[in-house]
N, C-alpha and C positions, 0 to 999 in steps of 0.2 A: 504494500500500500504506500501511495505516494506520502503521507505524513509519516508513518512512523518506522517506513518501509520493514514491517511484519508480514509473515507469511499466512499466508491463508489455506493453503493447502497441508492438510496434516503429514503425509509423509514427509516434504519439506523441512517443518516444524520441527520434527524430529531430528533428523540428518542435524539440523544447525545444532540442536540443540544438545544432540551425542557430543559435539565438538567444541560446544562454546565452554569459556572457561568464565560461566557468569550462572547466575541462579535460575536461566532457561528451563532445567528440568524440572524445576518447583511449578512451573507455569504451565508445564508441554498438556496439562489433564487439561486444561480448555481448550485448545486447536483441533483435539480429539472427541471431547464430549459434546461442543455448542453443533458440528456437524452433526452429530448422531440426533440431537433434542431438538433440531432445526427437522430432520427425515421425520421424526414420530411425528412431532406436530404438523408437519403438510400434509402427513397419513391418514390423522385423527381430521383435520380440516375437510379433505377431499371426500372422505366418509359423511360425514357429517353432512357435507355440501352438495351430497352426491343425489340427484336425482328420482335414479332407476330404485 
């Protein structure tokens, strides 16, 4: 991302964050989790929203 240029992509995330000599892997459960609770909730959404 252009301000804080963070990665958005989790495998990414990771890769830097195996290698950074900084407190990255205290942080690396959100790059991982916010996608996963992002998928359920479009799931539960589309259900929800869904027509048929």
């Amino acid at each position: 991302m252009p301000v804080s240029n963070t990665s958005v992509n989790p495998a990414r995330s990771t890769a830097a964050a195996l290698f950074a000599d900084t407190a990255a892997m205290s942080q690396l459960w959100a790059f991982w989790l916010a996608p996963i609770v992002g998928g359920v909730l479009a799931g539960l959404a589309w259900k929800f929203f869904d027509e048929e």
